[in-house]
N, C-alpha and C positions, 0 to 999 in steps of 0.2 A: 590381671585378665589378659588372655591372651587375644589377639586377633582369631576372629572366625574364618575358619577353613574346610570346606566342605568335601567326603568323599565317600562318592556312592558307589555302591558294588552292584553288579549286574543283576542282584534278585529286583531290581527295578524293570529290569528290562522283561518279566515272567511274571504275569500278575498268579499264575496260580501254582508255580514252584515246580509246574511241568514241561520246562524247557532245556532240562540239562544236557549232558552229552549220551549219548549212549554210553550201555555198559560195556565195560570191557571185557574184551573175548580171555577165552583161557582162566575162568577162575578156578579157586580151587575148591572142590569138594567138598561139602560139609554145612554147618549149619553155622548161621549166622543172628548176631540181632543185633536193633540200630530204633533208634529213635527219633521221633519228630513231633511237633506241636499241632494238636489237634483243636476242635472249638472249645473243648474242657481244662485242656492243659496238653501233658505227653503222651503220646501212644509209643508201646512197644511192641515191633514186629521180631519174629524170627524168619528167616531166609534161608531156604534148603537147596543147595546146590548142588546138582549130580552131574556127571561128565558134562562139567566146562555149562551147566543152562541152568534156570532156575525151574526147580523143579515145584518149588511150594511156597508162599507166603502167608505166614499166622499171623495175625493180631493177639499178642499174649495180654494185652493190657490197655483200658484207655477208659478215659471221664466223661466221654461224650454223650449224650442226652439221647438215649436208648426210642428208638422209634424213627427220629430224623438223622441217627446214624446208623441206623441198618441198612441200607443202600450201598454205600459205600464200603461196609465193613463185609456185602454179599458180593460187588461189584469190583470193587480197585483190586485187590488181592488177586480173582479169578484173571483180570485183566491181564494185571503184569506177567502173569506168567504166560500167558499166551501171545504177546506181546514180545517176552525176554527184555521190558526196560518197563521204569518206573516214568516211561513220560505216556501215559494215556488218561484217558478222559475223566473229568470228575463226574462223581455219579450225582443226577441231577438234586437237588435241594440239599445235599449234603457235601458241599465244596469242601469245607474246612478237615471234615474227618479226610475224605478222599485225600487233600493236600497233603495230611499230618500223614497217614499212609503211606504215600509216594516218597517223602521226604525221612522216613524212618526208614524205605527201603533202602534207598540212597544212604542213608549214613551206616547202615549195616556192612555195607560193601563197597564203601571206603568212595564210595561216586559223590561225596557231599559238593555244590555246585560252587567255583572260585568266582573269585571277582574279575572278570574281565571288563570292566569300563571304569573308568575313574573322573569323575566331572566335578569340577573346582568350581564354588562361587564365593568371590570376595565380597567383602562387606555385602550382606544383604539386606532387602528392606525391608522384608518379614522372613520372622520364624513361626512356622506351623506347628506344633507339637500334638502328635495324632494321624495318620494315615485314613485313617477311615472315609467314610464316604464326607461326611462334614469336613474332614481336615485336608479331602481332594477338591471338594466343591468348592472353599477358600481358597486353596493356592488358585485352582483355578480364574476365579474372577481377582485375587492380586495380581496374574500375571495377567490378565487381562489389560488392567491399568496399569502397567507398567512397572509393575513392581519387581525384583527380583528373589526367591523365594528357598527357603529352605527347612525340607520338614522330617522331624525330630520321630522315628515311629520305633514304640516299643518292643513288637515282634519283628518275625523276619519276612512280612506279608503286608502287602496293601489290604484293607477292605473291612476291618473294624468286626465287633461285634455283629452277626448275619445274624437276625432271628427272622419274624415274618416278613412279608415282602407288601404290606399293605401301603398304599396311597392315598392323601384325599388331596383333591381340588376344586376350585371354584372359580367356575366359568371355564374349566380346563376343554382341552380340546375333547378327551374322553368325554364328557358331560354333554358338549356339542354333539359328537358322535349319536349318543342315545337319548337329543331332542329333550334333556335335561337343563331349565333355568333356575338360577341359583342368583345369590347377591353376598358378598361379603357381611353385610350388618345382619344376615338369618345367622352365621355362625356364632358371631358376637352373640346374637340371644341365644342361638342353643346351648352358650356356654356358660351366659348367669341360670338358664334353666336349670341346667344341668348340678351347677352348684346350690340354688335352690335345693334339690334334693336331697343333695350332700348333708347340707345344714339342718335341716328336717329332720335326718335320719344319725345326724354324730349334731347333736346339742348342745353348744359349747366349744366345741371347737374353735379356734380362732385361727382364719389365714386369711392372705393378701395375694392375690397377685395384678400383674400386669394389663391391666385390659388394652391401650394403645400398643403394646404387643402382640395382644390376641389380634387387633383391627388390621396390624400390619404383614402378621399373619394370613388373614383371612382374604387380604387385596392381591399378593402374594402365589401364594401357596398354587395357584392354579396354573402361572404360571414359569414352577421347577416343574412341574407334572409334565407340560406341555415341553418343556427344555429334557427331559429326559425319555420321552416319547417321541423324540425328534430324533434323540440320538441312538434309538432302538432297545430302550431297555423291551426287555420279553415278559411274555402271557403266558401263561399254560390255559388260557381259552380265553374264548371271546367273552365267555362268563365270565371271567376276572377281572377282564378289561373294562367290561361295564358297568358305572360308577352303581353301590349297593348300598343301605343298610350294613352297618357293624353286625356279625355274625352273632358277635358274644355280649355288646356291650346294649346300652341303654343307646334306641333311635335317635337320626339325627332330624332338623327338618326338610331334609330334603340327601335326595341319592347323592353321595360324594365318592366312597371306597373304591377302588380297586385294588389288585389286587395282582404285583407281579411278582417274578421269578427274583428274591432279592440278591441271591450270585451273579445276575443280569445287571442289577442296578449298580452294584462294585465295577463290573467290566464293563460296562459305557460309561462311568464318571472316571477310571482310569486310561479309559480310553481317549476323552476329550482332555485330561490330563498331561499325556505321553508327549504329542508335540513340543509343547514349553519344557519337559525333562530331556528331550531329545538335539531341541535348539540350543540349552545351556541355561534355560530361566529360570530352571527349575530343578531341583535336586531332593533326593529323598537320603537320609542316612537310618538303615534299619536296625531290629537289634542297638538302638540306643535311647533305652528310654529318660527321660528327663525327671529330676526329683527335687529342684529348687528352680526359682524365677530369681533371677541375677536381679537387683535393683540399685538405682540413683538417686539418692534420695528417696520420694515417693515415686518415681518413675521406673516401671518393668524395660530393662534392657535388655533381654534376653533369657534362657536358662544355661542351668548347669545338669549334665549327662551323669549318668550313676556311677561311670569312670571318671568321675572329675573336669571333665572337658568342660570350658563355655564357648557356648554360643550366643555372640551379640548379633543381634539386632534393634533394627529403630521403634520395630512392632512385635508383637510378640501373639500371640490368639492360640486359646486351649482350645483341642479339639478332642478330648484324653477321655470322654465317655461319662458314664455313671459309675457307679460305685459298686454295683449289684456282686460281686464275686471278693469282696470284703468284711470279712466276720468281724473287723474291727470297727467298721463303719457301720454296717447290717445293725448288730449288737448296738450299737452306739443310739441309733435313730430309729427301731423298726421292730425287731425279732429279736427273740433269745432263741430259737429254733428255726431253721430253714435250709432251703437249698435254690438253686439258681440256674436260670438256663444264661446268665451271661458270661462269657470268658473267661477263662484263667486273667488274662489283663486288667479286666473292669475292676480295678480296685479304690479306684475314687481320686487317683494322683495330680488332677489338674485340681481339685475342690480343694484340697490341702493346700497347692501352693497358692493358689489364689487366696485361701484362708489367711497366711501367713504374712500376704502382700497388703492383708485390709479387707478384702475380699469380705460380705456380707452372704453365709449361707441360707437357704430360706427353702423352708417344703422338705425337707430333708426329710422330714417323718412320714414323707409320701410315699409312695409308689406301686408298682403296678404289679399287683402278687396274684396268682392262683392257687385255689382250694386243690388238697388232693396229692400232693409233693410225698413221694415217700423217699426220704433218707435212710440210704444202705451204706452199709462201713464201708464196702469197696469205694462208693461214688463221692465219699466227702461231701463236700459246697454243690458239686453239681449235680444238679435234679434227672438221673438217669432213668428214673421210670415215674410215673403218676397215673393219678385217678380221675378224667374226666367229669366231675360233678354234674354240670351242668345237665338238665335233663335225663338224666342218667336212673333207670328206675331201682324203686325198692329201698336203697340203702338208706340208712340216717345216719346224722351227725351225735356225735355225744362227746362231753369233757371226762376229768379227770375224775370229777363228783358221780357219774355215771348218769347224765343229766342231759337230756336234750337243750335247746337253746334257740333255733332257728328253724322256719321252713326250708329245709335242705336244698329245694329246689326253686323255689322262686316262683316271681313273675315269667310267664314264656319271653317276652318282648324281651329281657335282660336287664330289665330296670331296677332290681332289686338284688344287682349280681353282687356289688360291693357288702352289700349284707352280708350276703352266703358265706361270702370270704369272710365270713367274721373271725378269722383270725387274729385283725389287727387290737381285737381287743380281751384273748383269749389266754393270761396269763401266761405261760411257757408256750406259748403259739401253737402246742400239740392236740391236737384234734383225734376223735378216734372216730372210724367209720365202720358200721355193722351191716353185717349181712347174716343168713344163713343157707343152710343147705339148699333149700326148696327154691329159696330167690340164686341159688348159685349156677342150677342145674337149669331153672327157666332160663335165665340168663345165655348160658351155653347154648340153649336151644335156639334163641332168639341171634345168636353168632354178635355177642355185644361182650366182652372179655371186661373185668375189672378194671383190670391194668392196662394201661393205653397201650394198643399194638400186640398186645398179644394172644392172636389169632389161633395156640393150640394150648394154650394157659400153663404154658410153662414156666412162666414166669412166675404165675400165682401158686404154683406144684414145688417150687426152687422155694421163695421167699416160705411158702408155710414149713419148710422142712428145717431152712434155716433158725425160725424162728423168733427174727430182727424186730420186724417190723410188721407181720405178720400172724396171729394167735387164733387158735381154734379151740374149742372146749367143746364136750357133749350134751351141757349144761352152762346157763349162763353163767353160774358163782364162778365154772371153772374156768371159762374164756376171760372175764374181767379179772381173777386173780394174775392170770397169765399178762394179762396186759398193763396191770398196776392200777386197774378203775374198780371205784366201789361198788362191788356186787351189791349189795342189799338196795342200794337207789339204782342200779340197772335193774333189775327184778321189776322193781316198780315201776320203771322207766316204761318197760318193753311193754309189758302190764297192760297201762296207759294204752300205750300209742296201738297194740291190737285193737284194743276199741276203737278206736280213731279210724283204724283199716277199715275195720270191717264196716263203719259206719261211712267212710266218703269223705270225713270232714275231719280233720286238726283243731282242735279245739284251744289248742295252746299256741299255733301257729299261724295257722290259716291253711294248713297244706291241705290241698286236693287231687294233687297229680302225683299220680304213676307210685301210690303206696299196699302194699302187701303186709297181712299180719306175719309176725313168725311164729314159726309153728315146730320148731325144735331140730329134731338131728342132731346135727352141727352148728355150732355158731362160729361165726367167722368177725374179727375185730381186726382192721388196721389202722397203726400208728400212724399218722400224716401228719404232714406240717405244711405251712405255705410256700410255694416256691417263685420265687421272681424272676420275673419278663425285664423291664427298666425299672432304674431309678427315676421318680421325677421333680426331685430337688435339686437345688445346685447354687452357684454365685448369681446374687441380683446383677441384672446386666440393662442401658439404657436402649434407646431406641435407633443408636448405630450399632450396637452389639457389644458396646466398651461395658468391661467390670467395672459397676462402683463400689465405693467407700459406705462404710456406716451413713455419711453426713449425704448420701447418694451423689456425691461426685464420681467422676470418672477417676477408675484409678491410669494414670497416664500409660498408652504403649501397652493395655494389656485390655487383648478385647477374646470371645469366645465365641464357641457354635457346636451345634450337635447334642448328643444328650446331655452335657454337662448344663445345659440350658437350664435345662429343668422342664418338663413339659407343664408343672404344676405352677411356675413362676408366670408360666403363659396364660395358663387356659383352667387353672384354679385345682378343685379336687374331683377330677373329670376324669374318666377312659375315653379318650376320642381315637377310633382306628385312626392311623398313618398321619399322625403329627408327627409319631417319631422319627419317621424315614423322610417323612418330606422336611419337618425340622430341619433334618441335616443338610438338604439342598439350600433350603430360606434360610437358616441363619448362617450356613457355610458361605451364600453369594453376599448376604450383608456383612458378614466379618471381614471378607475379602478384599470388597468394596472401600471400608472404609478405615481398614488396619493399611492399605497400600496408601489411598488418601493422605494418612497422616504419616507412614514414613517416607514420602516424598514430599510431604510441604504442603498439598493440595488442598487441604481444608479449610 
C-alpha cells in the first residue's frame, strides 16, 4: 500500500461545470459533437459553427427523465448560442441535464475544462467516498472537528443523485413560522402506524427496523432543516415552505413537508463546504470512483479506486447512494422489470463493499417504486416518460391473464397507495393499462394527457405508431393480441367492470371514483412496469452511524450516511416525504461527528 496523496482539480472549484473559460475565437466552420454526463447517463450534442460563432446546438441523444428534462433541453441549447459560450444558467429544476449540456458543448469544441488547482493532504483522518449532499454534510462536520478529509466522488460533479426537493422537520424553524407544534415521539408513532398498515395489508411479511434510530431521527431532523434554511437553501413559494401533508403518500400526524428547490440544497451544503476545501482541510478527487474498502484485519482502512490507487485513512464512511440504476441489484431484490429515475451512478457500490467487509444487508426488498413507468428501447433503466396513476380518471389496471386485480385508484387521503403499486407482487412486474377512445378524447378535453407532460400528445401519437409499449386494436381480442393478454378473460374483464361503471360501485374492489364504461372504437392498452424513486435497504448501521457485523458489532473505521442508510432500516416499510433529503443532512452530521471522533482518538 502505498501512502495517500490527494489531488484535486479545479471542477471543485465550479459546483455546476459552468465556470470554464470562454470559447475561443476563430473556430472553424462546421459541425461538431461532444459529450457530457447528464442525470441519466451521456447526452450527445452536435455544434454548428458558421463564420468563427456558434450558430446551432442539438441534443442528438440522452436518458434523461423526459418532463424534468424539458427545461433544459428548451433552454441551455437556446442559451448558448446567444450567449456564444457554454457558461450560462441552468434551467431551473433541471441542473443535471442543463450541466450534461454545457459540458458536452465544451468537449465538442475541444474547451474541456483543465486542472488548474492542485491541493495535497497527507495522511488524512477521513475518507469520504460520495460527493453528494450526505457525503458533503459529513466532510463538513469532520472538518468541523478537526478532522482532516478527503472525498472519493465517482462522477465529475458534487451533488449526488437530485430528485425532489422535499423536507420534514420537527420543531423546525418552518413549523415555528406557520404556528405549527409538533414532538418527536408523534413521528415515532406515525411510524409504527404507518407500519401497522403495512403488516395488515402484506401478511406475512417479516421486517426489522431500527426504532432508537427513528427517535434519533425525529429529535434531530428539525434541526438540518433549520441548518439549511439558515444557509438559504430556496422555495419556489411560500407554499413550499410551509410545512404540509405528503401530497402522495399516506398523512402524517401533524404538518411536517416542505418543500424546496433541491439544486438549492446541493449549492448551499457545497457552499458551507468550500471554505475547508479552500483552506486545505478538505479535498475532493472526482472521476474516481471507489470499488473495494482496503482492510486490517477486521478494521476498514481505507478504499481502493477503479485505477488501482489506495486511499488510507483512519475512517472511512459510505456516502455512495442506493442502488436504484442496478439491474443486477434491482433483479436481485425487487423487479424483473423496471426502470428508474435514479442516476447512471446509483448502482449500489458502497452496499457491496460494505457487504464484502461483514457488512449486514437488511430491507433490500424495499423501496420506493411508482405505478405507471413505461420502458422504451431508446431509454433503457431510465424512466423517461410515465403514467401518473394516482387519481387519474377512467383507466384500469389488468395482468397478463387479462384480469383486473386492484381498485386502481385508491383511497383519496394516499393511504392505499402501496397497494396500487401492486407491482411488487405482480410476477414479471408488467402491468397493463386500458383505456379507450371515448375516455381518450374526454381526456383531451379535460387538457389531462396520459403520458406525464405531454401537453399536445405527441408523445402518445409517437409511442402508438411505434408500437413498444403502446397497442391499439378496434376490438378488444385485437388490442390484447397485440399486447400478449388474454382476450377471452379481457372480454369478460371489461364485461364486468361496465356494470360496475355504470352502476357507481366496484364490486370486486371497492372502486368508486372517476370510472367510465367503455364503449368501443378504439381500445388503447399500455405496457408499464414500476419505476423507482430510492432504494430503501442498505447496511445495518448503530446509533453513531458505525456499519455493524452479523454479531451487530461495529465493523471498525467504517461508518455510513445518506441513502445507503436505508430509509426502511430507519422508519420500517413507510413512504415518509423528506427522510430522504433530510437523511442525508442527519446521518451526514452524525457520520461526521463521530467517524472524525474516532480517527483522532476522541472517543
Amino acid at each position: 500500500m502505498k501512502r495517500f496523496l490527494c489531488v484535486a482539480c479545479a471542477l471543485i472549484l465550479a459546483l455546476s461545470l459552468t465556470g470554464a473559460a470562454a470559447f475561443a475565437e476563430g473556430l472553424t466552420d462546421g459541425v461538431y459533437e461532444g459529450t457530457g454526463n447528464g442525470f441519466g447517463g451521456e447526452i450527445r450534442v452536435s455544434v454548428t459553427v458558421e463564420g468563427g460563432q456558434i450558430a446551432a446546438v442539438d441534443v442528438l441523444s440522452h436518458s434523461d427523465t423526459a418532463g424534468i428534462c424539458d427545461p433544459a433541453l428548451e433552454q441551455v441549447p437556446a442559451a448558448i448560442v446567444e450567449k456564444q459560450s457554454a457558461d450560462v444558467d441552468a434551467a431551473s429544476g433541471a441542473t443535471l441535464t442543463s450541466n450534461g449540456i454545457m459540458a458536452a458543448v465544451k468537449n465538442a469544441l475541444g474547451q474541456d475544462e483543465e486542472d488548474e488547482q492542485v491541493l495535497t493532504i497527507e495522511d488524512p483522518d477521513v475518507l469520504v467516498i460520495g460527493a453528494g449532499v450526505a457525503g458533503m454534510r459529513t466532510a463538513i462536520e469532520a472538518c468541523e472537528n478537526g478532522a482532516k478529509v478527503v472525498i472519493l466522488e465517482k462522477t465529475d460533479r458534487v451533488g449526488g443523485t437530485i430528485g425532489g426537493g422535499t423536507l420534514i422537520g420537527i420543531n423546525s424553524k418552518l413549523q415555528a413560522e406557520a404556528g405549527i407544534e409538533d414532538d418527536p415521539q408523534l413521528l415515532v408513532e406515525d411510524v409504527r402506524r404507518l407500519n401497522e398498515g403495512y403488516r395488515s395489508r402484506n401478511p406475512g411479511v417479516e421486517y426489522t427496523w431500527n426504532e432508537d434510530l427513528t427517535l434519533y431521527f425525529a429529535e434531530h431532523c428539525g434541526e438540518e432543516v433549520d441548518y439549511v434554511v439558515d444557509l438559504g437553501v430556496e422555495f419556489a413559494s411560500e407554499q413550499s415552505r410551509t410545512p404540509s401533508q405528503p401530497t402522495l403518500y399516506e398523512p402524517l400526524s401533524v404538518d411536517r413537508v416542505s418543500s424546496c428547490v433541491r439544486s438549492s440544497l446541493t449549492d448551499v451544503i457545497y457552499g458551507a463546504l468550500k471554505p475547508y476545501i479552500d483552506e486545505g482541510q478538505c479535498c475532493i478527487l472526482f472521476e474516481t470512483p471507489a470499488t473495494e474498502l482496503l482492510m486490517d484485519g477486521e478494521t476498514v482502512i481505507g478504499a481502493k479506486a477503479e485505477d488501482g490507487t489506495e486511499y488510507l485513512a483512519k475512517s472511512t464512511v459510505l456516502c455512495t447512494g442506493g442502488y436504484g440504476y442496478s439491474e443486477e441489484l434491482v433483479t436481485r431484490y425487487n423487479f424483473k422489470n423496471f426502470t428508474t429515475t435514479s442516476s447512471w451512478f446509483s448502482t449500489g457500490d458502497g452496499m457491496l463493499m460494505a457487504e464484502k467487509a461483514g457488512a449486514v444487508l437488511s430491507n433490500m426488498d424495499f423501496l420506493t417504486a411508482y405505478a405507471g413507468g413505461l420502458k422504451t428501447p431508446e431509454g433503457g433503466l431510465t424512466r423517461t416518460m410515465s403514467i401518473r396513476v394516482k387519481d387519474f380518471p377512467y383507466l384500469i389496471f389488468i395482468n397478463k391473464d387479462g384480469e383486473r386485480f386492484v381498485d386502481e385508484l385508491g383511497n383519496e387521503d394516499g393511504s392505499s397507495y402501496d397497494e396500487i403499486t401492486s407491482w411488487w407482487t405482480k410476477g414479471d412486474n408488467i402491468v397493463y393499462i386500458m383505456v379507450d377512445q371515448a375516455m381518450v378524447d374526454d381526456l383531451k378535453a379535460q387538457g389531462k394527457p396520459i403520458i406525464t407532460g405531454d401537453t399536445d400528445w405527441s408523445k402518445f401519437e409517437d409511442q402508438l405508431a411505434k408500437g413498444n409499449i403502446l397497442f391499439s386494436g378496434s376490438t378488444i381480442e385485437e388490442v390484447a393480441q397485440k399486447a400478449g393478454i388474454n382476450a377471452e378473460n379481457l372480454e369478460k374483464t371489461i364485461e364486468k367492470y361496465n356494470v360496475y361503471a355504470e352502476n357507481g360501485y366496484d364490486e370486486d374492489f371497492g372502486r368508486t371514483r372517476l370510472m367510465k364504461a367503455f364503449t368501443g372504437g378504439t381500445y388503447y392498452i399500455f405496457e408499464t412496469t414500476p419505476y423507482i424513486m430510492i432504494t430503501e435497504g442498505g447496511p445495518l448501521m448503530n446509533e453513531k452511524a458505525q456499519v455493524i457485523n452479523a454479531e451487530g458489532d461495529p465493523i471498525p473505521g467504517l461508518y455510513q450516511a445518506g441513502e445507503i442508510v436505508g430509509t426502511a432500516n430507519v422508519f420500517g416499510r413507510t413512504t415518509i416525504g423528506g427522510t430522504g433529503n433530510t437523511g442525508n443532512l442527519v446521518w451526514g452530521k452524525l457520520a461526521g461527528e463521530n467517524a472524525a471522533k474516532y480517527a483522532l482518538g476522541l472517543e
